[in-house]
KOLGU-4560 file (N, C-alpha, C; in nm, 3 decimals, padded with zeros to 5 digits):
<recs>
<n_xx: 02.925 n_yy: 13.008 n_zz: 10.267 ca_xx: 02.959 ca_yy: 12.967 ca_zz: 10.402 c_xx: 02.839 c_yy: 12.897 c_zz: 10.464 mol: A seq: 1 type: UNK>
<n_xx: 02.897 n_yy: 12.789 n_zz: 10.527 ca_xx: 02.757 ca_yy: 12.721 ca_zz: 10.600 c_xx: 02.783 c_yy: 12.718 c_zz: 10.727 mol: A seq: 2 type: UNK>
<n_xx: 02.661 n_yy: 12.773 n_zz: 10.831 ca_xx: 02.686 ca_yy: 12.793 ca_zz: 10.963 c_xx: 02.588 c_yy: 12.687 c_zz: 11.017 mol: A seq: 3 type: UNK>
<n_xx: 02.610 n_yy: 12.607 n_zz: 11.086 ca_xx: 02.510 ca_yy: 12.550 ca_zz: 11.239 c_xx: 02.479 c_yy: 12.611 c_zz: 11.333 mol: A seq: 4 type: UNK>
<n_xx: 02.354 n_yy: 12.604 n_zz: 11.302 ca_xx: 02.300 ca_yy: 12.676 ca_zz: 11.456 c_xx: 02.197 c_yy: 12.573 c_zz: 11.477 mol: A seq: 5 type: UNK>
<n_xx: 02.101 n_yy: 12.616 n_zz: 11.592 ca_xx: 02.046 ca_yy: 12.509 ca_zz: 11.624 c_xx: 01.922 c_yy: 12.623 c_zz: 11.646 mol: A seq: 6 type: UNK>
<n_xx: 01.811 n_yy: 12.584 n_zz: 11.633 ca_xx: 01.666 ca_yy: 12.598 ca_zz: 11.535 c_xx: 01.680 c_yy: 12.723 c_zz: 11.633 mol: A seq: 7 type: UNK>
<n_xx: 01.632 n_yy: 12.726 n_zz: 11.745 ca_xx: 01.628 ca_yy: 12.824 ca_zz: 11.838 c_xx: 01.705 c_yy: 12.998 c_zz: 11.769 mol: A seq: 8 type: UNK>
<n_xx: 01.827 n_yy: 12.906 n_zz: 11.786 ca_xx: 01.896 ca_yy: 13.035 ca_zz: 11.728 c_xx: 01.907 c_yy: 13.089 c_zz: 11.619 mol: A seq: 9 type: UNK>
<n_xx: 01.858 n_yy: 12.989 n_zz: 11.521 ca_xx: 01.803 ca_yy: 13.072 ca_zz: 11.394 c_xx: 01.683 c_yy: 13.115 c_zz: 11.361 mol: A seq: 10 type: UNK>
<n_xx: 01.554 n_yy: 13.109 n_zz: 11.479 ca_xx: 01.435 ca_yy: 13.160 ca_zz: 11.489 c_xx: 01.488 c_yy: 13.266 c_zz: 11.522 mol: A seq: 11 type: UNK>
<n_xx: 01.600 n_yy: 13.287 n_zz: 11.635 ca_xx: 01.640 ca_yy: 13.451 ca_zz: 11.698 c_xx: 01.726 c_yy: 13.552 c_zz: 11.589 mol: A seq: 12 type: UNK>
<n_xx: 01.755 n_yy: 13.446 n_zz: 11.525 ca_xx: 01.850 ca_yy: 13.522 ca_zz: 11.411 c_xx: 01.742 c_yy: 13.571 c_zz: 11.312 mol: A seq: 13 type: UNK>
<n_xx: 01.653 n_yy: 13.506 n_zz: 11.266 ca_xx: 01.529 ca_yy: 13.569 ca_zz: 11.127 c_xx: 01.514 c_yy: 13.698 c_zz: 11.204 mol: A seq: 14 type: UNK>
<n_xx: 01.415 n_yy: 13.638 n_zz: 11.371 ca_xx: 01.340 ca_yy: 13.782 ca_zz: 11.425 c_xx: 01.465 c_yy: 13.925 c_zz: 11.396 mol: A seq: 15 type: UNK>
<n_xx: 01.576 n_yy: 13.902 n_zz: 11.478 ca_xx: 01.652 ca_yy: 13.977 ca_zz: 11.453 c_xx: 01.736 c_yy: 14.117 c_zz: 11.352 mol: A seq: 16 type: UNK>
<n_xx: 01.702 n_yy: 13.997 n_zz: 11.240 ca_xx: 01.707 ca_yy: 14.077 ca_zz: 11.085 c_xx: 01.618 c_yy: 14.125 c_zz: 11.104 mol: A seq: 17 type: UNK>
<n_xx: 01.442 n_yy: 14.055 n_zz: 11.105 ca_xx: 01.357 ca_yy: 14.180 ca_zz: 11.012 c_xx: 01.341 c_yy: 14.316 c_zz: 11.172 mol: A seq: 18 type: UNK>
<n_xx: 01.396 n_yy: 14.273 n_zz: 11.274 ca_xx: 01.358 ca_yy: 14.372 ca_zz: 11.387 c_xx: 01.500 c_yy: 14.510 c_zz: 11.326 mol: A seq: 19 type: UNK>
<n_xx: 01.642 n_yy: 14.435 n_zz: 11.262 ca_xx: 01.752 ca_yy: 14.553 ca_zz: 11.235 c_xx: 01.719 c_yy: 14.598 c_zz: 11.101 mol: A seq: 20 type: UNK>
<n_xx: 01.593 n_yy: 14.565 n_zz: 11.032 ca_xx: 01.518 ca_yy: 14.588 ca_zz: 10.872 c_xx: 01.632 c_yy: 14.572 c_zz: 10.790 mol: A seq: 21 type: UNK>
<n_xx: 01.751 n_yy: 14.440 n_zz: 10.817 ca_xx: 01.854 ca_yy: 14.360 ca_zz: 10.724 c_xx: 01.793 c_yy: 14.242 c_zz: 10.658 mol: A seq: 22 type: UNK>
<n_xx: 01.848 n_yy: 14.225 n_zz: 10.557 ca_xx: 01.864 ca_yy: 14.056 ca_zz: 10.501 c_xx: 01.926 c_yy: 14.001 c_zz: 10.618 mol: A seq: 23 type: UNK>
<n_xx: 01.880 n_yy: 13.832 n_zz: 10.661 ca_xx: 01.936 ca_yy: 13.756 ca_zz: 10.703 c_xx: 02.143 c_yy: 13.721 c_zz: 10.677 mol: A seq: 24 type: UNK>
<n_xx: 02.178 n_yy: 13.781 n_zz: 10.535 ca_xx: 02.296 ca_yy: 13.734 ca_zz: 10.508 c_xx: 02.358 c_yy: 13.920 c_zz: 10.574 mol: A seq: 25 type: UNK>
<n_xx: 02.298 n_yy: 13.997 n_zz: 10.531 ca_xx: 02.360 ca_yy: 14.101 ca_zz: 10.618 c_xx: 02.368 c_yy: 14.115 c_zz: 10.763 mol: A seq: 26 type: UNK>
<n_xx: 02.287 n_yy: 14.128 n_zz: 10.799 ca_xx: 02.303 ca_yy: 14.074 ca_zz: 11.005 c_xx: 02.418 c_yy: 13.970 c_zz: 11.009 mol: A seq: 27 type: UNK>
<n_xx: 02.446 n_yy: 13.853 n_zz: 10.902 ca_xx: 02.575 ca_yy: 13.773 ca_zz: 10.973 c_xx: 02.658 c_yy: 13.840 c_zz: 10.869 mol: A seq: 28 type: UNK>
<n_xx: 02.628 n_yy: 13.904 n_zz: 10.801 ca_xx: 02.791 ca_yy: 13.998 ca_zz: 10.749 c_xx: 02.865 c_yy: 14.082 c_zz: 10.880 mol: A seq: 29 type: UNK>
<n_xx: 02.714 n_yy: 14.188 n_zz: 10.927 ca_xx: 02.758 ca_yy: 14.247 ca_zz: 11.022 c_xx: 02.832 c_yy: 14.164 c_zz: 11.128 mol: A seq: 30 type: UNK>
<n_xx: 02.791 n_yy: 14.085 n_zz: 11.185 ca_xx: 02.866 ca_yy: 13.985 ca_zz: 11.312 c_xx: 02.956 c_yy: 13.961 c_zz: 11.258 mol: A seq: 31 type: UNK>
<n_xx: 02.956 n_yy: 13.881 n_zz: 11.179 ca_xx: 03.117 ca_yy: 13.871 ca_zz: 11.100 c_xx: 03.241 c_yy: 13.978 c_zz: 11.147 mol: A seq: 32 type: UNK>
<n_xx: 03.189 n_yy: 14.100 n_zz: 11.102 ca_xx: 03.257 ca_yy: 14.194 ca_zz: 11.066 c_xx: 03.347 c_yy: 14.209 c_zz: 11.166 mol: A seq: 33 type: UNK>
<n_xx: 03.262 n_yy: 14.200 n_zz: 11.273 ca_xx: 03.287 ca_yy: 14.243 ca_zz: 11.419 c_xx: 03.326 c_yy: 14.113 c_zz: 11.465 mol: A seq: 34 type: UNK>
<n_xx: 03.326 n_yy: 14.036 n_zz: 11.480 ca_xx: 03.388 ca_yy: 13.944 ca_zz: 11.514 c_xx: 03.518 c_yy: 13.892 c_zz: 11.475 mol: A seq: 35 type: UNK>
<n_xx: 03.573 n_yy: 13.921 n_zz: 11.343 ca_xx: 03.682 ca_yy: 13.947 ca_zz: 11.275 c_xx: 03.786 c_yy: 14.066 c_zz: 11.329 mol: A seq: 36 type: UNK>
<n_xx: 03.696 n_yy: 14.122 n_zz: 11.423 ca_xx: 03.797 ca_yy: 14.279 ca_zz: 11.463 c_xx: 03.854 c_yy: 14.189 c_zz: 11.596 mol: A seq: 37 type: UNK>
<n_xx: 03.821 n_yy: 14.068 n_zz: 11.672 ca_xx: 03.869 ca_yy: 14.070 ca_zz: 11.795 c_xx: 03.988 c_yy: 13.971 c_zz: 11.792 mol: A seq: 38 type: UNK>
<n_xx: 04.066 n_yy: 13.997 n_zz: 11.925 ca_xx: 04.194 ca_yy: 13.938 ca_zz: 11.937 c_xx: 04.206 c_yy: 13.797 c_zz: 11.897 mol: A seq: 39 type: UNK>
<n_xx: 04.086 n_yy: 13.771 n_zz: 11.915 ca_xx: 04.110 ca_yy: 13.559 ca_zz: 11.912 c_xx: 03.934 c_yy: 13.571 c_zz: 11.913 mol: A seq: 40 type: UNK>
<n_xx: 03.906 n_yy: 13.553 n_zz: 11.738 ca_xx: 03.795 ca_yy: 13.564 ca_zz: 11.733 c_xx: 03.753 c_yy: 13.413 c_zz: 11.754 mol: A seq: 41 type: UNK>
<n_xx: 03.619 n_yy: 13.387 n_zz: 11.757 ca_xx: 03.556 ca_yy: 13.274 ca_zz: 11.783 c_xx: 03.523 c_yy: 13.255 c_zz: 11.622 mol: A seq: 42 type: UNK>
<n_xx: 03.440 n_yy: 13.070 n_zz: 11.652 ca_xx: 03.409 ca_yy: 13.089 ca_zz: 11.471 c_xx: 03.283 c_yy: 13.117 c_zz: 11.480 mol: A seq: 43 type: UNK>
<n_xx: 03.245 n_yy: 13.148 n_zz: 11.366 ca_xx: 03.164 ca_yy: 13.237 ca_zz: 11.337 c_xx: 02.972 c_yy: 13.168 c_zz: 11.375 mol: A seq: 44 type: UNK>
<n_xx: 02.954 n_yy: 13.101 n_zz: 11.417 ca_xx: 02.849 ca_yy: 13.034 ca_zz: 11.473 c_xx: 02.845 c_yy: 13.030 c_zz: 11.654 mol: A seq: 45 type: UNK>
<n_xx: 02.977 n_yy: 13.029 n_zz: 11.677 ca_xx: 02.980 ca_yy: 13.076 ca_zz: 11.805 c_xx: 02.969 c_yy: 13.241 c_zz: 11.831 mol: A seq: 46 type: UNK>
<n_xx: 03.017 n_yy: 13.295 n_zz: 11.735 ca_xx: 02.970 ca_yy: 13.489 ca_zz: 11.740 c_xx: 02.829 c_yy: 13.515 c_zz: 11.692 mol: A seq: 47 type: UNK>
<n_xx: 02.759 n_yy: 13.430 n_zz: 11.649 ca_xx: 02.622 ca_yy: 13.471 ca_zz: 11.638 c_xx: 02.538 c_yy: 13.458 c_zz: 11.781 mol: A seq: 48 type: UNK>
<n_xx: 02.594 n_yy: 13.293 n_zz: 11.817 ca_xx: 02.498 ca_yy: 13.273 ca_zz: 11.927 c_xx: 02.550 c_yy: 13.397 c_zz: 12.041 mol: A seq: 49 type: UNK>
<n_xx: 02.677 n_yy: 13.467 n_zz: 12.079 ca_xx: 02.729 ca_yy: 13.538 ca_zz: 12.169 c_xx: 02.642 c_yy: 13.664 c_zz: 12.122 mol: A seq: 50 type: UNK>
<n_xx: 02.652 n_yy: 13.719 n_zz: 12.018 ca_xx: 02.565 ca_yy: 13.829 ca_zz: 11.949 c_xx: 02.422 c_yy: 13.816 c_zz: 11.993 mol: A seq: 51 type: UNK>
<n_xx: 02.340 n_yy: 13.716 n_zz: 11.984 ca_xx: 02.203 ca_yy: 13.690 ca_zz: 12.042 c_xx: 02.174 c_yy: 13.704 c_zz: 12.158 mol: A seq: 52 type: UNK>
<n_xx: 02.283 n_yy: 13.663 n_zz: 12.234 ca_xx: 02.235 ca_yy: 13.678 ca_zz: 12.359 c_xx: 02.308 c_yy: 13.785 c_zz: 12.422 mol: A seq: 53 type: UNK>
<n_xx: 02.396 n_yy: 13.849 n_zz: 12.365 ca_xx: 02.482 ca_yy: 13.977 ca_zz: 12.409 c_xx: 02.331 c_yy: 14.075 c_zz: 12.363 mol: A seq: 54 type: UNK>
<n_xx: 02.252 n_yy: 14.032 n_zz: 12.245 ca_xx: 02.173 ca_yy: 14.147 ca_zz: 12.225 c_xx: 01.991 c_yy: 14.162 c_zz: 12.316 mol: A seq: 55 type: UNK>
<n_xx: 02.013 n_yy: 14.018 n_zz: 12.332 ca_xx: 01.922 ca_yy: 14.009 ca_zz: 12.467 c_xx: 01.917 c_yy: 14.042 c_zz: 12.583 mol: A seq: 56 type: UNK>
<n_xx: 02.070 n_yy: 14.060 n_zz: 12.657 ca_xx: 02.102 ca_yy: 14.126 ca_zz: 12.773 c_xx: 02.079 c_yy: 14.265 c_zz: 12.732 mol: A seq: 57 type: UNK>
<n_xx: 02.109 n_yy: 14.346 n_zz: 12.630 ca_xx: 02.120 ca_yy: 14.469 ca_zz: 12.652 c_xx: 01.935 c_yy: 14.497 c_zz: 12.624 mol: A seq: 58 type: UNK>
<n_xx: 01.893 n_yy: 14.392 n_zz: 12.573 ca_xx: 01.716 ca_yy: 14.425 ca_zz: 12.577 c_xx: 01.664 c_yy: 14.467 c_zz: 12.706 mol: A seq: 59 type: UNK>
<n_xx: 01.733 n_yy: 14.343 n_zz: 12.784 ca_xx: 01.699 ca_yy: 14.374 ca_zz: 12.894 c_xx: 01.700 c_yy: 14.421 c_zz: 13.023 mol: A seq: 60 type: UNK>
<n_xx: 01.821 n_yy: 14.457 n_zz: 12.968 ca_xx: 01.892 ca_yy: 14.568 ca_zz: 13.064 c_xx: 01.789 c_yy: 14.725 c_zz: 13.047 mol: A seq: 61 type: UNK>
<n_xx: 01.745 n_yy: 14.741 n_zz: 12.899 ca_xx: 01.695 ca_yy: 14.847 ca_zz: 12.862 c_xx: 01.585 c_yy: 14.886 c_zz: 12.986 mol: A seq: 62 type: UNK>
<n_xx: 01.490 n_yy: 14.763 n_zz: 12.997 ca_xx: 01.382 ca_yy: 14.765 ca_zz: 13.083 c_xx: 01.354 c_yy: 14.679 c_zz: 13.114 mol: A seq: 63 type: UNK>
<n_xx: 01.196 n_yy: 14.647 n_zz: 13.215 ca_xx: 01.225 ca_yy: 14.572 ca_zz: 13.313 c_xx: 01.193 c_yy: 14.399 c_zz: 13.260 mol: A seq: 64 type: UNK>
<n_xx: 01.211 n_yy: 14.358 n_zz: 13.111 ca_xx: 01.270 ca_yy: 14.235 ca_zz: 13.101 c_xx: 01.247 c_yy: 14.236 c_zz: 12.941 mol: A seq: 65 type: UNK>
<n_xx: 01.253 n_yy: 14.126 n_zz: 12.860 ca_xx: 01.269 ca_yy: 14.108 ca_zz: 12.745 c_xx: 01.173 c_yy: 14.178 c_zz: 12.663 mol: A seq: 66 type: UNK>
<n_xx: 01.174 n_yy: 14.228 n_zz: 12.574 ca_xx: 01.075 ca_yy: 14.391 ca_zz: 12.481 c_xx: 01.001 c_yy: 14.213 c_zz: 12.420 mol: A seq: 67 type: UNK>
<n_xx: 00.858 n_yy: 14.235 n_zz: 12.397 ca_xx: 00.791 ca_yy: 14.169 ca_zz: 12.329 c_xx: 00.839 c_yy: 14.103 c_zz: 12.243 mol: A seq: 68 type: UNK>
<n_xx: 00.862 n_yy: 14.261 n_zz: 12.117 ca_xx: 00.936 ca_yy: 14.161 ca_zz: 12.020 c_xx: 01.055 c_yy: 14.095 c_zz: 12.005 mol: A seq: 69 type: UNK>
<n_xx: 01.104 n_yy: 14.122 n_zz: 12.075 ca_xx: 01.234 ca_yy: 14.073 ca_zz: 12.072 c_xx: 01.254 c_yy: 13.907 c_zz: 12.043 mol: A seq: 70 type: UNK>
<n_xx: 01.137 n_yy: 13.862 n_zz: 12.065 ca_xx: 01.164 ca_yy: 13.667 ca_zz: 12.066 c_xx: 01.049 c_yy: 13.658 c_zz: 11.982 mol: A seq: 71 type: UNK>
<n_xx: 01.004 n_yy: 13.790 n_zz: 11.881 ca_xx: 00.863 ca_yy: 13.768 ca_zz: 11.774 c_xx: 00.933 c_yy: 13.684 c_zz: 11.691 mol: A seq: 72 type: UNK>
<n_xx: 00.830 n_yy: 13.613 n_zz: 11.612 ca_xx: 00.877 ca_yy: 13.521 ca_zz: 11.532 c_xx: 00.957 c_yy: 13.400 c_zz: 11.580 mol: A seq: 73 type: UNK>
<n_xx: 00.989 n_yy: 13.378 n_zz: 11.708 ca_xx: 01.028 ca_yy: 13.224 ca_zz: 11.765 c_xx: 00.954 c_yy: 13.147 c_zz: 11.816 mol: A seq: 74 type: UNK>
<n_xx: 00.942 n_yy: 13.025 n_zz: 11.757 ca_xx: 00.867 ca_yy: 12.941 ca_zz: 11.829 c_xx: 00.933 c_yy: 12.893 c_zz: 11.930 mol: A seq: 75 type: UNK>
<n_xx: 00.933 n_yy: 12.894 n_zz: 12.066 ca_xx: 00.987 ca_yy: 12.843 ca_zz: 12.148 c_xx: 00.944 c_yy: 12.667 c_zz: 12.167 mol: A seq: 76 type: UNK>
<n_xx: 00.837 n_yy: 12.650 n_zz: 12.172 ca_xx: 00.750 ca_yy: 12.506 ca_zz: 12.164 c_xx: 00.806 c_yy: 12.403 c_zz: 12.140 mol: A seq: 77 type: UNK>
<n_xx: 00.908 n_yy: 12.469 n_zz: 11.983 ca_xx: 00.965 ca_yy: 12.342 ca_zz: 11.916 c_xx: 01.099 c_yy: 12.348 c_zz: 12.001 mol: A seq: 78 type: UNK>
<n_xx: 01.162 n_yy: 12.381 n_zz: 12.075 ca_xx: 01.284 ca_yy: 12.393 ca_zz: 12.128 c_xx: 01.301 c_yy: 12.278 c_zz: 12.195 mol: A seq: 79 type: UNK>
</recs>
């Protein structure tokens, strides 16, 4: 399967894996998975980017704004 994302979101997707200690192809198994469970799923590049930032809100909901690592490993610069 080949997904588009756009650099950003696959800097958030690497950090992501090694922060859930997955392979990159497991973290989008998992989304997959779950994204396959809903009524009118999206495709599957649109459930990653919703997943990223669904998992950024709840970062920062945790406390009072985004956890360090959470954006380790992104270069924002090149964005």
């Amino acid at each position: 399967t080949s997904i588009s994302l756009e650099p950003l979101f696959w800097d958030m997707l690497h950090a992501a894996a090694r922060q859930e200690d997955l392979s990159l192809s497991a973290l989008v198994a998992r989304i997959d998975a779950e994204r396959i469970r809903s009524a009118t799923p999206p495709g599957l590049a649109s459930a990653i980017r919703i997943w990223l930032v669904s998992r950024l809100e709840a970062i920062h909901e945790k406390g009072a704004g985004i956890a360090p690592d959470a954006l380790s490993g992104v270069d924002l610069a090149d964005q």
